[in-house]
DRENDO-1510 file (C-alpha; in Angstrom, 1 decimal, always signed):
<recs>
REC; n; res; u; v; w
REC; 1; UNK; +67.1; +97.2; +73.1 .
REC; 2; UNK; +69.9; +99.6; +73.6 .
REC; 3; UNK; +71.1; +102.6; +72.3 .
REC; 4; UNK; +74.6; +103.6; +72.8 .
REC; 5; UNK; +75.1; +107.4; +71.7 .
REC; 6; UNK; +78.8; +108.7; +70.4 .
REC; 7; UNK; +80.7; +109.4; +73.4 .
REC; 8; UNK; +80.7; +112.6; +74.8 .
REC; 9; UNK; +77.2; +113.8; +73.4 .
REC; 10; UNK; +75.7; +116.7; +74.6 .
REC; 11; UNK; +72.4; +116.6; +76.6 .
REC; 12; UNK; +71.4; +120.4; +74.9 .
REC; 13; UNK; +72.4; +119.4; +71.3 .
REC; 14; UNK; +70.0; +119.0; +68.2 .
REC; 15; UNK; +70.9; +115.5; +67.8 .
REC; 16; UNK; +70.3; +114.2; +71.3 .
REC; 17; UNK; +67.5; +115.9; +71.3 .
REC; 18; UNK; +65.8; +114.8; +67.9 .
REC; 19; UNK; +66.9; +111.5; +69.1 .
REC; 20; UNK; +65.3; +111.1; +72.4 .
REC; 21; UNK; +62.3; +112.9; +71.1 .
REC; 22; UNK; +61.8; +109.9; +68.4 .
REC; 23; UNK; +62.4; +107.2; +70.8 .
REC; 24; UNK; +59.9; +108.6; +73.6 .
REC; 25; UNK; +57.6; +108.4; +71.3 .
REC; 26; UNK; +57.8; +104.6; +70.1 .
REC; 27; UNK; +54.7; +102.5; +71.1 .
REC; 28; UNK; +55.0; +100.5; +73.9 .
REC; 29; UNK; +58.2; +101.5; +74.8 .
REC; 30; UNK; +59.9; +102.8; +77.9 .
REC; 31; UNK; +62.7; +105.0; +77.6 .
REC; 32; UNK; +65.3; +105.1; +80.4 .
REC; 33; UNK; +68.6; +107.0; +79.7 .
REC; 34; UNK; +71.8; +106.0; +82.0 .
REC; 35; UNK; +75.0; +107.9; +81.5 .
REC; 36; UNK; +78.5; +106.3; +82.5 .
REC; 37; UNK; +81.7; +108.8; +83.1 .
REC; 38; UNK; +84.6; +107.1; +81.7 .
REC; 39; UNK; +88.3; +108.0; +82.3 .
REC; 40; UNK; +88.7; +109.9; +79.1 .
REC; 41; UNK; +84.7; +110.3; +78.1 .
REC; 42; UNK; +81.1; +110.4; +79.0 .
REC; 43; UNK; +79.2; +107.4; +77.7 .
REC; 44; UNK; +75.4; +107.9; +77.8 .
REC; 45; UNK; +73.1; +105.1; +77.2 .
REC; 46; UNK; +69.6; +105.0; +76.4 .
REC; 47; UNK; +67.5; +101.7; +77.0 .
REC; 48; UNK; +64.2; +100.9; +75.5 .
REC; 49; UNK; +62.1; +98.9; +77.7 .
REC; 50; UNK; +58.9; +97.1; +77.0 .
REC; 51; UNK; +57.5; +95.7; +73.4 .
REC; 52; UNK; +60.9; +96.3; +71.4 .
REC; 53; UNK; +61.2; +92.8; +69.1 .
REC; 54; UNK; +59.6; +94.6; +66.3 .
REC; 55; UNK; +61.9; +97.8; +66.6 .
REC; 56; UNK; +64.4; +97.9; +63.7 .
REC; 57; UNK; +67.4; +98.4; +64.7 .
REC; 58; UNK; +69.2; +99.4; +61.7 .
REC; 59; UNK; +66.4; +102.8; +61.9 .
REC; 60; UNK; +67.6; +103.1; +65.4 .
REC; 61; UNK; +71.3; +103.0; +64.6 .
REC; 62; UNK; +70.4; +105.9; +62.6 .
REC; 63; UNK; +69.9; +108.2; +64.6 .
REC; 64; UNK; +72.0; +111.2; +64.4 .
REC; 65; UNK; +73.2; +110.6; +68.1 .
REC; 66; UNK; +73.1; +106.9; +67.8 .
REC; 67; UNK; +76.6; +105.5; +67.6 .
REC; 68; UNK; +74.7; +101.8; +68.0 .
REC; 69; UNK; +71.9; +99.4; +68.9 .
REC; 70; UNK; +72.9; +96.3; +71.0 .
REC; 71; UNK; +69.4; +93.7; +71.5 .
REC; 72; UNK; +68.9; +92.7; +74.8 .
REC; 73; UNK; +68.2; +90.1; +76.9 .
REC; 74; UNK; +65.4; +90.1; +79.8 .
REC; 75; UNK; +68.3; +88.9; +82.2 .
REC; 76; UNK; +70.8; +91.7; +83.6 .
REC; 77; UNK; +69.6; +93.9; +81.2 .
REC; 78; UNK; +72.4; +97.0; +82.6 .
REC; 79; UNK; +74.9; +95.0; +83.7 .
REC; 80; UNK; +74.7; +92.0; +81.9 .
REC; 81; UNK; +76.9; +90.8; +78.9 .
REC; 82; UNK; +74.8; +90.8; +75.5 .
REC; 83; UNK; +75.4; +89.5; +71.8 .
REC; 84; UNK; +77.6; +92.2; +70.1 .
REC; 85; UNK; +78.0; +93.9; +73.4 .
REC; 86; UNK; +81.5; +96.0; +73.3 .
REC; 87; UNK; +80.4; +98.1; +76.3 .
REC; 88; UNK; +83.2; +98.8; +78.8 .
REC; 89; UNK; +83.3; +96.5; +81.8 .
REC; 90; UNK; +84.8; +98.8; +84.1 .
REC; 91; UNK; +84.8; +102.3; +86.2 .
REC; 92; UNK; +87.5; +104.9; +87.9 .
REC; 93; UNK; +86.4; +106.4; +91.4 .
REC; 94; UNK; +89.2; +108.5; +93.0 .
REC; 95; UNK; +91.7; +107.9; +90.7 .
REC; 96; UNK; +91.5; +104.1; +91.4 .
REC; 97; UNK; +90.2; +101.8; +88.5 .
REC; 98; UNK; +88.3; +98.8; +89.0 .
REC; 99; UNK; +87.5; +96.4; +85.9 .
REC; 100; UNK; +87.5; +93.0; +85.4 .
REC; 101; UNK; +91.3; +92.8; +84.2 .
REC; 102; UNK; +93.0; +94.6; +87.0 .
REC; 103; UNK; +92.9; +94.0; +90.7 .
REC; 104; UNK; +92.6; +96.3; +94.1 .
REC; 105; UNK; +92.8; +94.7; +97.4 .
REC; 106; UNK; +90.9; +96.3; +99.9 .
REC; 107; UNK; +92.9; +95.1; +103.2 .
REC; 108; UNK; +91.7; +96.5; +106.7 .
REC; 109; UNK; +89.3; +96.4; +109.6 .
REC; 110; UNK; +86.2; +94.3; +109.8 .
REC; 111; UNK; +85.2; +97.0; +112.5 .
REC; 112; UNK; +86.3; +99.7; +113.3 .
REC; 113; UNK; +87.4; +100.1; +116.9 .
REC; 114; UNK; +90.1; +102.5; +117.6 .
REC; 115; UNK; +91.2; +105.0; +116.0 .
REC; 116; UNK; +94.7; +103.8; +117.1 .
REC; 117; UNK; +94.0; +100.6; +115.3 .
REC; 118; UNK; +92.9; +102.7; +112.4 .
REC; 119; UNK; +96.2; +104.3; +111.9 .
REC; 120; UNK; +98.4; +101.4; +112.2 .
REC; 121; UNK; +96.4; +99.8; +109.6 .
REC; 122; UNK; +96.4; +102.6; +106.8 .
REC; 123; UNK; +100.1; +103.5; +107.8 .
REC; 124; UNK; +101.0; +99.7; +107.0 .
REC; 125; UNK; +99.0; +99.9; +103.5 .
REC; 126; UNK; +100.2; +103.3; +102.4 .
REC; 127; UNK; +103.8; +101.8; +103.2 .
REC; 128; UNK; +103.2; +99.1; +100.8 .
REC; 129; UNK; +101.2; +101.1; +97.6 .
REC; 130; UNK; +97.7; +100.5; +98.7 .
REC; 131; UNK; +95.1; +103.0; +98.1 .
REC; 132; UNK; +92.3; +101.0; +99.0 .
REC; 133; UNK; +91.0; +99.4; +102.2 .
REC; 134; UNK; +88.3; +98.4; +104.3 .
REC; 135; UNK; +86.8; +100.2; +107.2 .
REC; 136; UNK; +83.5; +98.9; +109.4 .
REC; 137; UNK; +81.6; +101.8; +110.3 .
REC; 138; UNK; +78.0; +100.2; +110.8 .
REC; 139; UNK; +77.3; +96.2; +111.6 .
REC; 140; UNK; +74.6; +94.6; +110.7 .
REC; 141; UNK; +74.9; +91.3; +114.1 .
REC; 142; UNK; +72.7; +88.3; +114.2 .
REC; 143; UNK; +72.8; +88.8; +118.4 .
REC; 144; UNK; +70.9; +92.1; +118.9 .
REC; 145; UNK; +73.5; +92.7; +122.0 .
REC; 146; UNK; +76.5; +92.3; +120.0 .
REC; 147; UNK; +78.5; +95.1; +118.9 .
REC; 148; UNK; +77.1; +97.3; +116.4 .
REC; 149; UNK; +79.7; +99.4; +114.8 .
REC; 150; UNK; +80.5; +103.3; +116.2 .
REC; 151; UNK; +78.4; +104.6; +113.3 .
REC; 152; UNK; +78.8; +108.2; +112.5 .
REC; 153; UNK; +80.9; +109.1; +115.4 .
REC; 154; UNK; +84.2; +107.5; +113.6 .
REC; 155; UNK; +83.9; +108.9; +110.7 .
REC; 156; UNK; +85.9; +111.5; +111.0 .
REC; 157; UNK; +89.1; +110.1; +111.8 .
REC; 158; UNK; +88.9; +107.3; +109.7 .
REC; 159; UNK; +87.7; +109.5; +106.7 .
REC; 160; UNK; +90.9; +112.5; +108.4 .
REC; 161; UNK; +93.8; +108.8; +108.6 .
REC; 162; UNK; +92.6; +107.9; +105.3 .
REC; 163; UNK; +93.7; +111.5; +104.1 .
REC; 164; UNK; +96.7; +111.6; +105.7 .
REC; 165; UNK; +97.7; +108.4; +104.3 .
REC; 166; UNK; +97.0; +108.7; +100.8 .
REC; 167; UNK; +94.2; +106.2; +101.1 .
REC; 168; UNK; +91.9; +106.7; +98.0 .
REC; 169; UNK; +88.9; +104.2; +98.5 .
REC; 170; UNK; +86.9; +102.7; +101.6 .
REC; 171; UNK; +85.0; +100.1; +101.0 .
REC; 172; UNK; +82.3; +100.5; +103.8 .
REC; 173; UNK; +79.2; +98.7; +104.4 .
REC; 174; UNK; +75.8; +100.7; +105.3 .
REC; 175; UNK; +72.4; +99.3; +106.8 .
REC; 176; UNK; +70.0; +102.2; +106.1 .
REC; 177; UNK; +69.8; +105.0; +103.8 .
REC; 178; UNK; +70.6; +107.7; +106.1 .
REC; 179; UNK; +73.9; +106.1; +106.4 .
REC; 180; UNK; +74.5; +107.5; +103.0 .
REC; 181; UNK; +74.0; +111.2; +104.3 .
REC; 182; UNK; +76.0; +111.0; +107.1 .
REC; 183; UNK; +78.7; +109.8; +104.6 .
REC; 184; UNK; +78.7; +111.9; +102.5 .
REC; 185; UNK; +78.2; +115.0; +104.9 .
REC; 186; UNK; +81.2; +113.7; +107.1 .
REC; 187; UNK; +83.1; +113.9; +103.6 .
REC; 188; UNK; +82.1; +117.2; +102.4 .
REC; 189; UNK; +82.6; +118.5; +105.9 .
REC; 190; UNK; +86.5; +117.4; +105.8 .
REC; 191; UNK; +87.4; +118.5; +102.3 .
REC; 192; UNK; +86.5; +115.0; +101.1 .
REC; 193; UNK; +90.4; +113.7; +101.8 .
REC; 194; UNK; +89.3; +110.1; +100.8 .
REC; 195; UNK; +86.4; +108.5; +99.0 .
REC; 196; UNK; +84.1; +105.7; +100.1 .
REC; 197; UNK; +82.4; +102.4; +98.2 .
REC; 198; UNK; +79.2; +101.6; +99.5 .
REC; 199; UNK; +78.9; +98.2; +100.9 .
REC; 200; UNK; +75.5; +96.1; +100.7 .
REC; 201; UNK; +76.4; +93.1; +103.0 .
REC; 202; UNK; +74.8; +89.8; +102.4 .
REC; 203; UNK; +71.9; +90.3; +104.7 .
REC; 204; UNK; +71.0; +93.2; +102.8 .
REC; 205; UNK; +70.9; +92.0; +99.7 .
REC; 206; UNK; +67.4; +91.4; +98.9 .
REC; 207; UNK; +66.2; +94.6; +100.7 .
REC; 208; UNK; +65.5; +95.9; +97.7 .
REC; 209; UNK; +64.1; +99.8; +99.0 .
REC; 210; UNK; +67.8; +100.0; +100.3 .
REC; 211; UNK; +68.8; +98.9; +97.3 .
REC; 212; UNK; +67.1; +101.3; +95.5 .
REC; 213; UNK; +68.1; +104.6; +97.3 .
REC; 214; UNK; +72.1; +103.3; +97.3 .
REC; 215; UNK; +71.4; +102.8; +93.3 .
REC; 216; UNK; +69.9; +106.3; +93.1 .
REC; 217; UNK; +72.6; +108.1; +93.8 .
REC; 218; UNK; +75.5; +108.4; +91.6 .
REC; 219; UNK; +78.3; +109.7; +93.8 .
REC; 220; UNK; +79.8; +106.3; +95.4 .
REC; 221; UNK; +80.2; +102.8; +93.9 .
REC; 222; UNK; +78.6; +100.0; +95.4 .
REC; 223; UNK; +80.2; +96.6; +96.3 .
REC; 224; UNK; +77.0; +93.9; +96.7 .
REC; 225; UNK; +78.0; +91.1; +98.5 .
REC; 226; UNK; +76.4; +87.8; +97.4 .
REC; 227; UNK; +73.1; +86.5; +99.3 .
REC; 228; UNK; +74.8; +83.7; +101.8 .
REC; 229; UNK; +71.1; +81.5; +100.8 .
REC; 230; UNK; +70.0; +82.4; +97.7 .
REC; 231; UNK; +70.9; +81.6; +94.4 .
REC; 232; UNK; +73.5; +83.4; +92.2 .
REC; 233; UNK; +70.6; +84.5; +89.7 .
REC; 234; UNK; +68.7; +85.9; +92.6 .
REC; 235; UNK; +71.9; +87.7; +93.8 .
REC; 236; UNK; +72.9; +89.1; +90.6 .
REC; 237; UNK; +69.3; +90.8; +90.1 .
REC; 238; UNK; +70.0; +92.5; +93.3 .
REC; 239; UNK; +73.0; +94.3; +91.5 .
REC; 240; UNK; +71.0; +94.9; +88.6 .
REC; 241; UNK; +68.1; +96.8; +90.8 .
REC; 242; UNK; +71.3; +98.9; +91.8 .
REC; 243; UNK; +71.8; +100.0; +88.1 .
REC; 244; UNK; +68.3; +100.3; +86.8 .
REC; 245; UNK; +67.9; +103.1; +89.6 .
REC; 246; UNK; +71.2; +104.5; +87.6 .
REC; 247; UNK; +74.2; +103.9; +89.3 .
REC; 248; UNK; +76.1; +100.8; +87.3 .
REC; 249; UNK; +79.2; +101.2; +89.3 .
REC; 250; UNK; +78.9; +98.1; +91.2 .
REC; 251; UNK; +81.3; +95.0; +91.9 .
REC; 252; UNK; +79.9; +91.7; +92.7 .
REC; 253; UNK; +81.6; +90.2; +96.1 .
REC; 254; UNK; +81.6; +86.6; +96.4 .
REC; 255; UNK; +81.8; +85.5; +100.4 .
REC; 256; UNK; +80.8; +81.9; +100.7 .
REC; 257; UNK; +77.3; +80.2; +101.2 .
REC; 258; UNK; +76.0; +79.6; +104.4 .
REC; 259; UNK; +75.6; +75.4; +105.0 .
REC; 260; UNK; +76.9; +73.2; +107.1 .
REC; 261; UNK; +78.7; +71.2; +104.1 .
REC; 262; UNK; +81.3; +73.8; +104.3 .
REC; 263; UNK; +82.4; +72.8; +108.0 .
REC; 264; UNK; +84.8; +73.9; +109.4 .
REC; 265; UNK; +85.3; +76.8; +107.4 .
REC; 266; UNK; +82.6; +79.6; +108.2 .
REC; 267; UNK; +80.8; +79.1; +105.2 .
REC; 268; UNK; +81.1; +77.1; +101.6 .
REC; 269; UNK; +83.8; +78.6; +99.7 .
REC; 270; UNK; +82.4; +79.5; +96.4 .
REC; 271; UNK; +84.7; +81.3; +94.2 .
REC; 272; UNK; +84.6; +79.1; +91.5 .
REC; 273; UNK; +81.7; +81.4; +90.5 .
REC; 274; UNK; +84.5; +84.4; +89.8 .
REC; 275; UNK; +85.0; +83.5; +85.9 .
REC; 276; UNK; +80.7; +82.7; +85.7 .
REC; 277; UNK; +80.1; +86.0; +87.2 .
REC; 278; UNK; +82.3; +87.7; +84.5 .
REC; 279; UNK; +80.7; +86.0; +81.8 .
REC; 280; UNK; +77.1; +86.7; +82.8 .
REC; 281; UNK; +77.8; +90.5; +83.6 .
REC; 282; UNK; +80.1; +93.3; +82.7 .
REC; 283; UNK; +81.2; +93.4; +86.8 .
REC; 284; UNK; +84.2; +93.7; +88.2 .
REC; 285; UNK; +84.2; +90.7; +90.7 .
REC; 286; UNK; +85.4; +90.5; +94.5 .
REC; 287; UNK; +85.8; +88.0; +97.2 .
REC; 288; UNK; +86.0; +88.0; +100.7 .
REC; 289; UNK; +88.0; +85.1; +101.6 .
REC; 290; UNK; +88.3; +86.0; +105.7 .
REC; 291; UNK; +84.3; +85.5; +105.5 .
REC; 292; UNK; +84.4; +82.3; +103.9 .
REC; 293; UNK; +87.2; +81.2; +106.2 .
REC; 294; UNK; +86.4; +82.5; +109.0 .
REC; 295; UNK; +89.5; +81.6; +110.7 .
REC; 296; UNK; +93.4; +82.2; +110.5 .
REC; 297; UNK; +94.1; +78.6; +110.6 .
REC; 298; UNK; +97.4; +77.9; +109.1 .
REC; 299; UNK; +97.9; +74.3; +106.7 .
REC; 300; UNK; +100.6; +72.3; +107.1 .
REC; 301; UNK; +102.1; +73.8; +104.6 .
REC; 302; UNK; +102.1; +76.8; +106.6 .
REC; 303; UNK; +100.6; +78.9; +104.2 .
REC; 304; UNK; +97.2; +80.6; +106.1 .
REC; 305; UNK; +93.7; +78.9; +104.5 .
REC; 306; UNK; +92.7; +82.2; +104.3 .
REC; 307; UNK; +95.6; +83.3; +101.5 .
REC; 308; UNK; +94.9; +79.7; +100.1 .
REC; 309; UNK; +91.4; +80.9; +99.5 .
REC; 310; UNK; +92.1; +83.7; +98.0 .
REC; 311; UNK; +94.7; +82.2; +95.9 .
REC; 312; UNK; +91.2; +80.1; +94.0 .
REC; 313; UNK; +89.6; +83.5; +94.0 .
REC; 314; UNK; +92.3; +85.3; +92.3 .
REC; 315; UNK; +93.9; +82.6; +90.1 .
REC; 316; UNK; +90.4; +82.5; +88.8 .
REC; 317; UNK; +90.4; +86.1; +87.6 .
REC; 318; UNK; +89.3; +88.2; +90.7 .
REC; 319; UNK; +89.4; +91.8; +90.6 .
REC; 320; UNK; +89.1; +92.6; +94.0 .
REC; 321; UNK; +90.0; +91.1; +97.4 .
REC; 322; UNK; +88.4; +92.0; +100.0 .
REC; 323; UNK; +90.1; +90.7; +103.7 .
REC; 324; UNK; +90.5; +91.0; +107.1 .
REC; 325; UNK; +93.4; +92.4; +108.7 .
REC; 326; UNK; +93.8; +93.8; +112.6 .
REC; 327; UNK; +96.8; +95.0; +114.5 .
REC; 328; UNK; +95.5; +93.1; +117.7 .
REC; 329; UNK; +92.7; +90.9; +116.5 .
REC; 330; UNK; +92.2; +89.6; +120.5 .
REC; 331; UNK; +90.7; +93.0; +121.3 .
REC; 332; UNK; +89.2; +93.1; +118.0 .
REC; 333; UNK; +85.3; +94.3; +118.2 .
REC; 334; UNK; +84.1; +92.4; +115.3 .
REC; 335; UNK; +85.3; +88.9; +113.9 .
REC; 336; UNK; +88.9; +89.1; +115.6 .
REC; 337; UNK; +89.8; +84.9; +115.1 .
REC; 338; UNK; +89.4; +85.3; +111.7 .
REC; 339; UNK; +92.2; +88.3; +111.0 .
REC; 340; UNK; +95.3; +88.5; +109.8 .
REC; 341; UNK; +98.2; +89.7; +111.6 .
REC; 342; UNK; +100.2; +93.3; +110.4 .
REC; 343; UNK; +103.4; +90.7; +110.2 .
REC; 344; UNK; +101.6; +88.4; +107.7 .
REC; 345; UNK; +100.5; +91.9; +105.5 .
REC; 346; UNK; +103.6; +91.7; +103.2 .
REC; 347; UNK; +103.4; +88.1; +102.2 .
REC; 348; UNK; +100.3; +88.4; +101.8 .
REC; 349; UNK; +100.4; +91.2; +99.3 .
REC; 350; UNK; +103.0; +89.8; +97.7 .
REC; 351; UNK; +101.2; +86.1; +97.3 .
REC; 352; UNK; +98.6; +88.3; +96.0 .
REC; 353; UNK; +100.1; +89.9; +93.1 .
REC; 354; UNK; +101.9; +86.3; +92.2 .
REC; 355; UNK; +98.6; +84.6; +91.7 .
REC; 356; UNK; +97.2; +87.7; +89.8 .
REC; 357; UNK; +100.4; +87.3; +87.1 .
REC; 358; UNK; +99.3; +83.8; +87.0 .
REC; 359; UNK; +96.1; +84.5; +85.9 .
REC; 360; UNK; +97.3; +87.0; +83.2 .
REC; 361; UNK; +99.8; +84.1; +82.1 .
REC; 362; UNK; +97.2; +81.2; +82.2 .
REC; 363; UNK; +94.6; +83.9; +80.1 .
REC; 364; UNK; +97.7; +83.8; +77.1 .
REC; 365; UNK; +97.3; +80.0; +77.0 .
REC; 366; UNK; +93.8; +80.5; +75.7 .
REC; 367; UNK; +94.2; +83.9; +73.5 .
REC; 368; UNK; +93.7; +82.6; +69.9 .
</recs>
C-alpha cells in the first residue's frame, strides 16, 4: 500500500509525526518514506511494505497527514502505474522538465574526444534552443584495448562549454560509483554551470550494487538504458531497484536488442515498446535510435534510417531522444559510422518536432 501525504508536509509537524509513528508500528509492515520535489511542491510518499491486504485503507486515509491510500501491486511498486494511481509522471532537473508528454532531445557526442569537437557541438545546439545533450565521459568497450573514454580529465571543459552555452542537462553514462564523486566534485568545483543525468548503459543494467549507490543519491536523474538480452520485465526492475534506494527520477531508454534477426541494423529496433513502457510505469521514456542503427545509412528516400527510427520512437509517444551527432565522425573515438553530420542537425530537429505534433494530434483521435 501507499500513502500519499498533502503536498508540502512538514517532516517536524504534529501530523507527520503522529502519522508515521502509527504506521511504523503496523504488524508486519515495513515502512519506507520517499519524497519527490515537484516544480511548485514537495510530494512525500510513504510505502508500506510487507503483509498489507488486511490494512484498511479508509483508516489509513485518515490520517491527519494522509491526503490518500493507493493499493499496490508487487510489480514496479515506485514507478509503476497502479489502480487509482493519480501520481505525477514526471520531474524538473535544471530548469528542464521531463514527463511522459513533452519531449527533450539529447543530441551530441557518443565520446568525448576533443574539446574542439565539444564546442562545435554545444555551439550548434544552443544555436538551435537545445538545452540538453549528450557527452561520453567513461566507456564501458567489449575489446579491452579499445578506447575507454578520458574519464575525469574532460570534465572540466565539457562541464566549463556546457556553461558557456547555456547547456542545462548532460546525459552522461558512468561504470562505477566513484564516477559519481568525481561528477559531482568537477561540478561543485566550477560553480556547477551545467547539470548532469546519470547514464546506466545496457551492460550495466543488472549490476544491481551500481544500481543501488546511483539510486541512493538524490542529486542527478538517472537514464537506464534497456538490457540488450533480457526481457523488458527484467529491465524495468532494474529501474525500480533505482527508486526503492530513493531516487525515482529515472527515464527508461529503449536502444534495440542484440540478435542477429535485426541484420543489418546494429541491433533489433524495438521501440514499439515506447507506449507499453508508459503504461506499465509512470517513466518518462527515451530511445536511442543511432544504437539501434548503428549506421548513417541513408534510404532511397533519402531520409537517414537513423531519423526514420526515431520517427517510430517518437510518433509512438517518446519523451526523449537520445542520438549521435559528431562534427567529424572519421576521427571520431567511439562509434563514428553511426553519427550524424552538424549539416544534417537542423532537419533533423526539425523532423523531430513534426513527428512529436503528430503524436499530440493522433493522441486527440482517441481522447473521449
Amino acid at each position: 500500500m501507499l500513502a500519499i501525504l498533502h503536498p508540502d508536509t512538514p517532516l517536524d509537524s504534529e501530523a507527520y509525526k503522529h502519522t508515521l509513528e502509527y504506521l511504523e508500528n503496523l504488524p508486519g509492515v515495513t515502512v519506507r518514506v520517499h519524497e519527490i520535489q515537484g516544480a511548485q511542491q514537495k510530494l512525500t510518499e510513504v510505502y508500506l511494505l510487507g503483509d498489507t491486504k488486511s490494512l484498511n485503507k479508509d483508516e489509513i486515509e485518515a490520517l491527519p497527514a494522509v491526503e490518500r491510500a493507493i493499493r499496490i501491486s508487487d510489480d514496479y511498486r515506485i514507478l509503476g502505474r497502479h489502480r487509482d494511481d493519480r501520481r505525477q509522471t514526471g520531474f524538473t532537473y535544471n530548469g528542464v522538465h521531463f514527463d511522459q508528454d513533452n519531449l527533450n532531445v539529447f543530441a551530441g557526442l557518443c565520446a568525448v574526444d576533443t574539446p574542439e569537437h565539444v564546442d562545435i557541438m554545444m555551439r550548434a545546439l544552443a544555436e538551435h534552443n537545445q538545452p540538453c545533450t549528450r557527452m561520453g565521459a567513461y566507456k564501458p568497450r567489449t575489446n579491452p584495448y579499445s578506447f575507454q573514454g578520458h574519464g575525469r580529465g574532460c570534465l572540466p571543459y565539457v562541464f566549463e562549454t556546457a556553461g558557456k552555452h547555456g547547456i542545462r542537462v548532460i546525459a552522461m553514462e558512468i561504470t562505477h560509483e566513484s564516477h559519481i564523486e568525481e561528477i559531482d566534485e568537477c561540478l561543485e568545483k566550477l560553480g556547477r554551470p551545467t547539470g548532469v543525468m546519470l547514464q546506466v548503459g545496457t551492460r550495466n543494467t543488472q549490476n544491481f550494487e551500481l544500481l543501488k549507490a546511483i539510486g541512493r543519491q538524490k542529486e542527478y536523474p538517472v537514464l537506464l538504458k534497456r538490457g540488450f538480452g533480457i526481457t523488458l520485465n527484467e529491465s524495468l526492475n532494474a529501474a525500480e531497484y533505482l527508486a526503492s534506494e530513493g531516487n525515482a527520477n529515472v527515464i527508461f531508454c529503449l536502444r534495440g536488442m542484440k540478435t542477429e534477426a535485426g541484420q543489418p541494423h546494429r541491433n533489433m529496433v524495438d521501440f514499439a515498446h515506447v507506449p507499453t513502457v508508459k503504461r506499465l510505469t509512470r517513466m518518462p521514456v527515451c530511445i536511442d535510435p543511432s544504437h539501434s542503427v548503428g549506421s548513417r545509412e541513408r534510404a532511397p528516400d533519402g531520409i537517414p534510417e537513423v531519423m526514420h527510427a526515431t520517427a517510430q520512437g517518437v510518433v509512438a509517444g517518446a519523451n526523449m531522444v537520445l542520438v549521435d551527432f559528431h562534427p567529424k565522425p572519421e576521427k571520431a573515438l567511439v562509434d563514428g559510422p553511426q553519427a550524424l553530420l552538424m549539416d544534417e542537425l537542423p532537419a533533423y530537429l526539425e523532423d523531430v518536432a513534426q513527428c512529436h505534433e503528430l503524436w499530440k494530434k493522433r493522441r486527440t483521435l482517441y481522447q473521449a
